[in-house]
C-alpha positions as CSV (number, residue, x, y, z in Angstrom):
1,X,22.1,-40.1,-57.7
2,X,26.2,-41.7,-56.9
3,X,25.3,-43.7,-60.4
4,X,24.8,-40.1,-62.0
5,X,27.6,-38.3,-61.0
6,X,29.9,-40.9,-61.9
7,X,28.3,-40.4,-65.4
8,X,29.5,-36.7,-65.0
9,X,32.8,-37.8,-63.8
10,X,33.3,-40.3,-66.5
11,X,32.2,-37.6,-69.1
12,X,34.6,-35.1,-67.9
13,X,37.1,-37.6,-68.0
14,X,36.8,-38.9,-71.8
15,X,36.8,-35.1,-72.7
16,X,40.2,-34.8,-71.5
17,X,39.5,-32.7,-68.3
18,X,40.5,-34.3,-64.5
19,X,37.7,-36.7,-62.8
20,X,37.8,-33.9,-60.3
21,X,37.4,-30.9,-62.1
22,X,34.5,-28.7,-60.9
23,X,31.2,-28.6,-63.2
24,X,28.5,-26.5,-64.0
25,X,24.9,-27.0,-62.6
26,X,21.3,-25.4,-62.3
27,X,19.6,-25.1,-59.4
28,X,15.7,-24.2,-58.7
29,X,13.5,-24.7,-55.8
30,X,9.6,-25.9,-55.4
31,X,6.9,-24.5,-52.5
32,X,3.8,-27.0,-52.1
33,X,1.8,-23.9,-51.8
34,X,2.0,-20.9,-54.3
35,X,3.4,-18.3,-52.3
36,X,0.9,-15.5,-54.3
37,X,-1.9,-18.1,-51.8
38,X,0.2,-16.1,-48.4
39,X,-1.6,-12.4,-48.9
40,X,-3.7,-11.5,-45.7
41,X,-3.0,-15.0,-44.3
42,X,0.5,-15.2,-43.3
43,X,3.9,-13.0,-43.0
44,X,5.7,-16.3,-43.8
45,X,5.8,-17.9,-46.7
46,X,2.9,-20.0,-46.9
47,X,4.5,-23.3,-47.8
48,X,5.1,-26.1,-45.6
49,X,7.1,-28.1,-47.7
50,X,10.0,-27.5,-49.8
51,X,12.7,-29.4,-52.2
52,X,15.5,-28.1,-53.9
53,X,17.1,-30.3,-56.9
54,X,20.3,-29.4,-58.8
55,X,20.9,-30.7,-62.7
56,X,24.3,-30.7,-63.8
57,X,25.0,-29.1,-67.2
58,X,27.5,-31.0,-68.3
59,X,25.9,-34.3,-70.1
60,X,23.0,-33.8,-72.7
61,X,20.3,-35.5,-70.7
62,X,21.4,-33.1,-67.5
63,X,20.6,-35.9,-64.9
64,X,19.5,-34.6,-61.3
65,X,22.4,-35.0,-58.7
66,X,21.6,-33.3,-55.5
67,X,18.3,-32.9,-53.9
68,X,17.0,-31.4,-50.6
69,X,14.0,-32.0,-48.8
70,X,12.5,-29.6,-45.9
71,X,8.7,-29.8,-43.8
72,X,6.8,-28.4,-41.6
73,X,4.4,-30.8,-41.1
74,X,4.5,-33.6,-38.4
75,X,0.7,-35.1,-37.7
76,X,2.1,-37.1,-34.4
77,X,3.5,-33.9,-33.3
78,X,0.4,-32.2,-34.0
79,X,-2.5,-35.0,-32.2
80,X,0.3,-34.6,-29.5
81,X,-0.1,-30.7,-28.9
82,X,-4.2,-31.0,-29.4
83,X,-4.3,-33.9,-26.9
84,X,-2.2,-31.0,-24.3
85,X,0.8,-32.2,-24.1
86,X,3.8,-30.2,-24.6
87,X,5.5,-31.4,-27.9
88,X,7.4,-29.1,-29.8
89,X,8.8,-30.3,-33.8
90,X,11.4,-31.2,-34.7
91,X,12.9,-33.1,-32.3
92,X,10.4,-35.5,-30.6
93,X,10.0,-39.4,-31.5
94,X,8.4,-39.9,-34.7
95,X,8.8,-36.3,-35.9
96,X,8.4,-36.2,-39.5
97,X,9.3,-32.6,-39.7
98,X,12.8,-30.8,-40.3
99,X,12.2,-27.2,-39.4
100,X,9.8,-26.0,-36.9
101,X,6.7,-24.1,-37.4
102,X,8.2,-20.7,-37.3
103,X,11.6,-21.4,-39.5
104,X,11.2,-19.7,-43.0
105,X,10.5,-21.8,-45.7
106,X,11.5,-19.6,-47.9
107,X,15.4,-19.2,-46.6
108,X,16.8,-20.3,-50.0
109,X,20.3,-19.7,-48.8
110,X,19.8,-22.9,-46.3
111,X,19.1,-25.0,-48.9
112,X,21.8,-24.0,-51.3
113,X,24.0,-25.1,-48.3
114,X,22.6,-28.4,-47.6
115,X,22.6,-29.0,-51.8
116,X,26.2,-28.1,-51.4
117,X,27.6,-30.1,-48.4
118,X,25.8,-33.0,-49.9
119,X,27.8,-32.8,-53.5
120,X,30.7,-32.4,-51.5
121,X,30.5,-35.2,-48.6
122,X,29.3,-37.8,-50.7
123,X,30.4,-41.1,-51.9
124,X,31.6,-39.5,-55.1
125,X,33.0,-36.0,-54.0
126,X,32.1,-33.2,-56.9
127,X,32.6,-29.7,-56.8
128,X,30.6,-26.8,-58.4
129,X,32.1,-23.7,-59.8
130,X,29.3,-22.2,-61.9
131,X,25.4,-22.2,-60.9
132,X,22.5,-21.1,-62.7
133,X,19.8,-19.7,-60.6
134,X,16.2,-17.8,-60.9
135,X,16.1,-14.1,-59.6
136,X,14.0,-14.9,-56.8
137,X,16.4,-16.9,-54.3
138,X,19.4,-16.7,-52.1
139,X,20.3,-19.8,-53.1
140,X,23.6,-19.4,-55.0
141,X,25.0,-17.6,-51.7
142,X,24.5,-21.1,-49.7
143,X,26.1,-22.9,-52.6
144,X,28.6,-20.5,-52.7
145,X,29.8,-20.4,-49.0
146,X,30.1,-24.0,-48.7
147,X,32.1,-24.6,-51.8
148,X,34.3,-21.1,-50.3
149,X,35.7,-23.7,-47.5
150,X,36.9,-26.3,-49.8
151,X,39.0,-23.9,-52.3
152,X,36.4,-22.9,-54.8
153,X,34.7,-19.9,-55.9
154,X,31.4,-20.6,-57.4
155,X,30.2,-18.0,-59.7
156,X,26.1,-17.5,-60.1
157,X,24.5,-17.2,-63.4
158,X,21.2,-15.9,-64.0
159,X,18.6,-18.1,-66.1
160,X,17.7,-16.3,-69.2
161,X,14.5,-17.8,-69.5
162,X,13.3,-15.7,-66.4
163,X,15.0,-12.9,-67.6
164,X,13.4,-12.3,-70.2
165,X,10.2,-12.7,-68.6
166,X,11.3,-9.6,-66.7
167,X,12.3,-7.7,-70.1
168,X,8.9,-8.5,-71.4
169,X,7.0,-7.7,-67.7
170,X,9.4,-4.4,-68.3
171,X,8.1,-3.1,-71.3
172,X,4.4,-4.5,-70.6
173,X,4.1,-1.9,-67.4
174,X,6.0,1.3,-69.3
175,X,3.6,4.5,-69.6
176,X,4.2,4.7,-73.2
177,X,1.8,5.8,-76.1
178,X,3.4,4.5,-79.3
179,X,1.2,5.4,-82.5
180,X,1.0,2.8,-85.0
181,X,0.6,3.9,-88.8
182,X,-0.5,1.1,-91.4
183,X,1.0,1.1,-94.7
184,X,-1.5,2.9,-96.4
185,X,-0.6,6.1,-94.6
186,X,-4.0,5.6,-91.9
187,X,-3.6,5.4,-88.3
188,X,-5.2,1.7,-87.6
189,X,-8.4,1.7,-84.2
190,X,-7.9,1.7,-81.0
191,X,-9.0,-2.2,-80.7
192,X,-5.4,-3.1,-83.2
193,X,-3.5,-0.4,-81.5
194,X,-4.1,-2.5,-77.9
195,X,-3.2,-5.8,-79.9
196,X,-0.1,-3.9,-81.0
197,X,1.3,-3.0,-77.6
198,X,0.1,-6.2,-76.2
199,X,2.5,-8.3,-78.8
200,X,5.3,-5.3,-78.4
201,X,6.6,-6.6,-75.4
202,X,7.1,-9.9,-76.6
203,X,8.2,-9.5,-80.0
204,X,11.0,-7.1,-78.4
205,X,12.5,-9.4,-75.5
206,X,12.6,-12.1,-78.6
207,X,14.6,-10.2,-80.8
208,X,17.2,-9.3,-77.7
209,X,17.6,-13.0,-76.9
210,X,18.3,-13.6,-80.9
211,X,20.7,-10.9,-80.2
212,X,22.6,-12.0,-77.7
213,X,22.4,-15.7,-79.2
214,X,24.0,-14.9,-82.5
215,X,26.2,-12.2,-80.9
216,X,27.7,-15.1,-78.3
217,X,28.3,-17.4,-81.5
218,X,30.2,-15.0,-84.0
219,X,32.3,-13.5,-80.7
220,X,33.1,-17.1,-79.6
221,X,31.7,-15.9,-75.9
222,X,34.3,-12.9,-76.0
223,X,32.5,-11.1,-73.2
224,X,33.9,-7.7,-74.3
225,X,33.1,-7.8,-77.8
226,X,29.4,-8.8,-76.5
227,X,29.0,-5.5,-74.3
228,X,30.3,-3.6,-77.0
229,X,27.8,-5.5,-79.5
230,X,24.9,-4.9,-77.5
231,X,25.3,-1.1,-76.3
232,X,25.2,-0.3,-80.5
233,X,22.4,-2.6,-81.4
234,X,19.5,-1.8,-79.1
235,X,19.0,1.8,-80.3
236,X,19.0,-0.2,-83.6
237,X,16.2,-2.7,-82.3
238,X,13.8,0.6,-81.1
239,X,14.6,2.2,-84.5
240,X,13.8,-1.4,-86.2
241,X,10.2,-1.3,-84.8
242,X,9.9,2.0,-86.3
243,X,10.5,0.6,-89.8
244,X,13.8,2.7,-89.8
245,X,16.6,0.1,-90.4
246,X,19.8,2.1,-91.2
247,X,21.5,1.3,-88.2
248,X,20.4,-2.7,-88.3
249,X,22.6,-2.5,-91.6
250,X,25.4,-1.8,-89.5
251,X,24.9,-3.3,-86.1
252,X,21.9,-5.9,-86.0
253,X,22.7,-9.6,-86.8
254,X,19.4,-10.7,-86.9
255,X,17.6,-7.8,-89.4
256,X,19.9,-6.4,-92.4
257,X,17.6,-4.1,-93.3
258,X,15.9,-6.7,-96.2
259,X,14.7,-10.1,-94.4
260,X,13.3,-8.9,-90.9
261,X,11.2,-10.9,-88.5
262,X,9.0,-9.3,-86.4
263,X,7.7,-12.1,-84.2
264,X,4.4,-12.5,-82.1
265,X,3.5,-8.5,-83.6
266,X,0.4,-8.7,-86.4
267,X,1.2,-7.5,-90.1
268,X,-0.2,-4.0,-89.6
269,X,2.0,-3.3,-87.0
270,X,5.4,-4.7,-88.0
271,X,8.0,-2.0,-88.8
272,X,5.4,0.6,-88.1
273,X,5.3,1.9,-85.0
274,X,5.8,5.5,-84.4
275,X,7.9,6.3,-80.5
276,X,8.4,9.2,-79.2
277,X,12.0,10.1,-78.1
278,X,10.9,9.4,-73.9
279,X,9.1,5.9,-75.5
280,X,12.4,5.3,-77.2
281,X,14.8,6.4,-73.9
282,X,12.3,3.8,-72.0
283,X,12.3,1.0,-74.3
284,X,16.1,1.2,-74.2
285,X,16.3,1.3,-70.7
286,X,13.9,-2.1,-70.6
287,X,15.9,-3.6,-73.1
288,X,19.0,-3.2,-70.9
289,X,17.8,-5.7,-68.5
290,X,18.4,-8.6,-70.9
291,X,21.3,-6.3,-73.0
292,X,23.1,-4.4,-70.6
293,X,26.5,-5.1,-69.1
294,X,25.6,-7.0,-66.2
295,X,22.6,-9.3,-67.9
296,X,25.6,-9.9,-70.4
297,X,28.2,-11.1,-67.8
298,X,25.5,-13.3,-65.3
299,X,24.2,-14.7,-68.8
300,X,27.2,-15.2,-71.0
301,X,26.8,-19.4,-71.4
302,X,23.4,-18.9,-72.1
303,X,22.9,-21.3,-69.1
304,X,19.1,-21.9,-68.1
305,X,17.2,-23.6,-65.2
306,X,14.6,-25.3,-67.4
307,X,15.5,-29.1,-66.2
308,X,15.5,-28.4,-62.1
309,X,12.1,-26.2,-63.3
310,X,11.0,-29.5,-65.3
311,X,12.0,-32.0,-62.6
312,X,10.0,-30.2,-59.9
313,X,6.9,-29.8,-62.1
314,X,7.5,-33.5,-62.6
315,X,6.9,-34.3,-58.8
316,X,3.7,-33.8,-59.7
317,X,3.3,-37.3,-60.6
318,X,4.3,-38.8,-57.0
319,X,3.2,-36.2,-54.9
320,X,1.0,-33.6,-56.5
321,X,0.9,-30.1,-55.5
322,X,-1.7,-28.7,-53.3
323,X,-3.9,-32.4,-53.3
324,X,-1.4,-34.2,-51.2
325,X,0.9,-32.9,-48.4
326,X,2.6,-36.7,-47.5
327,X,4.2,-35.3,-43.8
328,X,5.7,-39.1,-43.3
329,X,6.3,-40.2,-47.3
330,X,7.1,-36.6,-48.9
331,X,10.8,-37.1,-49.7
332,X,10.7,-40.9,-50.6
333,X,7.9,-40.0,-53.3
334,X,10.3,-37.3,-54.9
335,X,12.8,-39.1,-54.8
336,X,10.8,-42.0,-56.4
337,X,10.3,-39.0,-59.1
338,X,13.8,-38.2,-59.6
339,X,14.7,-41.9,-60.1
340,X,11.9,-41.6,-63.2
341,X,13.6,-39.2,-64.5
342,X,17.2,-39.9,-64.6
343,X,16.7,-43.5,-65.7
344,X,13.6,-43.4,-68.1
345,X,10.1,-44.4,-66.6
346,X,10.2,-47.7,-68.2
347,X,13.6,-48.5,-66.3
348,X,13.0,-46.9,-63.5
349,X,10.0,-49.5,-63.0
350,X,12.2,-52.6,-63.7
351,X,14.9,-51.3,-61.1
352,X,12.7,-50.5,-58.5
353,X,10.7,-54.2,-58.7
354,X,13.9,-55.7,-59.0
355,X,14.8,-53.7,-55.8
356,X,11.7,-55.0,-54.0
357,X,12.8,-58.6,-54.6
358,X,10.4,-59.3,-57.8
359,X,12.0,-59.3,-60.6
360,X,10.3,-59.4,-63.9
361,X,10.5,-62.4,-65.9
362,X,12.8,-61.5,-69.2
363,X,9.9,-62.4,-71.2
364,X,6.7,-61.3,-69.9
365,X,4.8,-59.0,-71.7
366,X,5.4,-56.4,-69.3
367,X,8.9,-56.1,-69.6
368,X,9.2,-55.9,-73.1
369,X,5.7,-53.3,-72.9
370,X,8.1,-51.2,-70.3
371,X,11.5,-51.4,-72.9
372,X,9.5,-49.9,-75.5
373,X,8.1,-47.1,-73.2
374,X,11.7,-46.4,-72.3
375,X,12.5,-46.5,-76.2
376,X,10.0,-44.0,-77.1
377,X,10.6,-41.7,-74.2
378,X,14.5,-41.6,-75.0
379,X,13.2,-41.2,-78.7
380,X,11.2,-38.4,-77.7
381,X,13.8,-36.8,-75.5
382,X,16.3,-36.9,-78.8
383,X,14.2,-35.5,-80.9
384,X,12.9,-32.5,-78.5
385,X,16.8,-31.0,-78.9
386,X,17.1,-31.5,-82.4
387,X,17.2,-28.1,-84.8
388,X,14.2,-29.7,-86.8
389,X,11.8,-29.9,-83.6
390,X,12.7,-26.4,-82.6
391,X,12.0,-25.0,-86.0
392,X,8.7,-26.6,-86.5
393,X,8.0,-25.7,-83.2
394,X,8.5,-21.9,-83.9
395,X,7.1,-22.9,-87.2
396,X,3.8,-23.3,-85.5
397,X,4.0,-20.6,-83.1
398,X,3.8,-18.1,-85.6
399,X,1.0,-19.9,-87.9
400,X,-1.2,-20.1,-84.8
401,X,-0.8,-15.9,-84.5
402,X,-1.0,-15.3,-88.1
403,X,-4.4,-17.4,-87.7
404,X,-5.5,-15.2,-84.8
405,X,-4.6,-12.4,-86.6
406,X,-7.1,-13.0,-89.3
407,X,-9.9,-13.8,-87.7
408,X,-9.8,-12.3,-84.5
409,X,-10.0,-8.7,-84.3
410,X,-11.2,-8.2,-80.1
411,X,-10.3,-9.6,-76.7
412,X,-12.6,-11.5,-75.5
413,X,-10.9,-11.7,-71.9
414,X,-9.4,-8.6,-70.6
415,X,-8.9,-9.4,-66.8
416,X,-11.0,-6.5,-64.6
417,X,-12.2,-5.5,-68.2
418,X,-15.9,-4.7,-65.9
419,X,-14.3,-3.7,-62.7
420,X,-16.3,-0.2,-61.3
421,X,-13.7,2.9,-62.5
């Protein structure tokens, strides 16, 4: 990870800033064990192994530089205690754990710490003054601390991926009866009026994050002009829904009144739901959560945790979750994972035989097959941040639930649909 940061350094450097300047990065963690699995079982969190990675947001390909590695699980330490004999972990010969038994797994703050003292103590000293975090975790505090000590004040940023998860979550769980007339004057059944408020929720935390997007480009990231932006447009955005679109003329900059998109909500119910003014107060209130002025100031880069979320989903393929709990081999597999990542697979492979002393001949069939695997995954990776791809990929989302729409017209899952009253 050294080779990586000096690919930050060198990019900060060609873009005029100091080799030393402090960076941007994302941070997430990973439990081997769903922490949902802990009800009735345990007080703890359920997992006995952790890893924490940081991505720096400064490069396109945001390459992982920092990574943390915590367990529980020590099998010597274990026979040990079984056999009688009175071994505690960590701390014994041939411990494979780092925390004992009873330390929280789920003390996010320590491993924001660790991430941090590593950036900072390593071969290639870099220091952090913005991280982008999940709502779940401490771990921005850790980071924050540390970085305190050496001069810096790191500011967190919330990822507005999981935020609007929470918008949507929001408005999903409000006690509202919204009435939805069709276009021929006739209330539509009760079957399309569930589909309705089903989609609401969705099609409403979309058009705040199209919002907040176009707002943050015509401001140029003027914070103040985005507050005042978003306290006049999300009345508009309730009254939108409502087919009224007076005040979108004047405030929206995604509907003008003529061309609006209603996405995810089914034709019959686009522009004509009916709220009463509690629904409206409560749909505001919701919206506020992605809208209001402090979602605007922990979101104003529009920074996200998607590649630490990626790269710890991409662990999978060296030590997969739930199957395998390596107590001797966890952190070596991950990091074999991260090395994957950061230098293609195709690469990675060619560096690590070279490593083990057997090099690939430059003409065997196997190098040239692992060249073009790193070719096509680059290729791939271009193309998945180009406009085109993330057109056609909304493209598609909206043909698949224009399809649904026509020829569906009941759920055939409702989860506890034939659960006693």
């Amino acid at each position: 990870m050294g080779k990586q940061i000096n690919l930050v350094k060198d990019t900060m450097h060609n873009a005029g800033f100091s080799r030393n300047t402090p960076i941007p990065v994302e941070a997430d963690r990973q439990y081997n064990i769903s922490l949902r699995n802990s009800r009735g079982k345990t007080p703890f969190a359920p997992a006995t192994q952790t890893r924490d990675v940081v991505a720096e947001n400064v490069t396109p390909e945001k390459k992982i530089i920092a990574y943390n590695y915590e367990s529980k699980l020590c099998k010597s330490g274990q026979m040990a205690r079984s056999a009688g004999l009175d071994v505690s972990c960590p701390g014994h010969e041939g411990c494979t754990a780092t925390m004992s038994y009873c330390s929280h797994s789920g003390d996010e703050k320590r491993g924001g710490r660790k991430l941090a003292e590593q950036l900072i103590n390593g071969d290639e000293p870099i220091l952090v003054d913005k991280i982008t975090t999940d709502a779940d975790g401490r771990m921005a505090d850790g980071f924050s601390e540390e970085m305190r000590q050496h001069g810096i004040k790191t500011k967190q940023f919330l990822d507005t991926v999981h935020l609007n998860r929470s918008v949507v979550s929001a408005i999903s769980r409000l006690p509202i009866r919204p009435k939805v007339i069709t276009h021929d004057g006739h209330r539509c059944t009760k079957i399309k009026l569930t589909q309705a408020k089903n989609r609401l929720a969705d099609s409403m935390a979309w058009r705040a994050e199209q919002e907040v997007r176009k707002a943050r480009a015509k401001f140029g990231g003027s914070l103040k002009k985005l507050i005042k932006h978003a306290a006049r447009v999300i009345p508009a955005i309730v009254d939108c829904y409502q087919g009224k679109h007076r005040s979108c003329k004047k405030h929206s900059l995604v509907c003008d009144g003529v061309h609006t998109r209603y996405e995810y909500l089914p034709k019959f119910a686009r522009g004509t739901f009916k709220f009463s003014e509690d629904d409206s107060n409560l749909l505001s209130t919701s919206l506020q959560k992605r809208m209001g002025k402090e979602a605007l100031q922990r979101t104003r880069f529009g920074f996200t945790t998607q590649k630490a979320e990626a790269t710890n989903h991409f662990f999978s393929t060296t030590n997969p979750k739930h199957t395998m709990k390596c107590s001797r081999n966890g952190a070596g597999r991950d990091h074999s994972a991260i090395h994957m990542l950061n230098n293609c697979v195709g690469d990675s492979i060619v560096s690590k035989t070279s490593a083990c002393g057997v090099p690939l001949s430059p003409n065997s069939p196997c190098l040239i097959a692992l060249n073009q695997m790193s070719h096509r995954q680059n290729y791939f990776k271009k193309r998945a941040r180009s406009s085109f791809y993330k057109f056609r990929v909304a493209f598609l989302r909206r043909r698949r639930y224009d399809c649904h729409d026509r020829v569906n017209n009941e759920s055939y899952y409702i989860k506890g649909q034939l659960n006693p009253n």
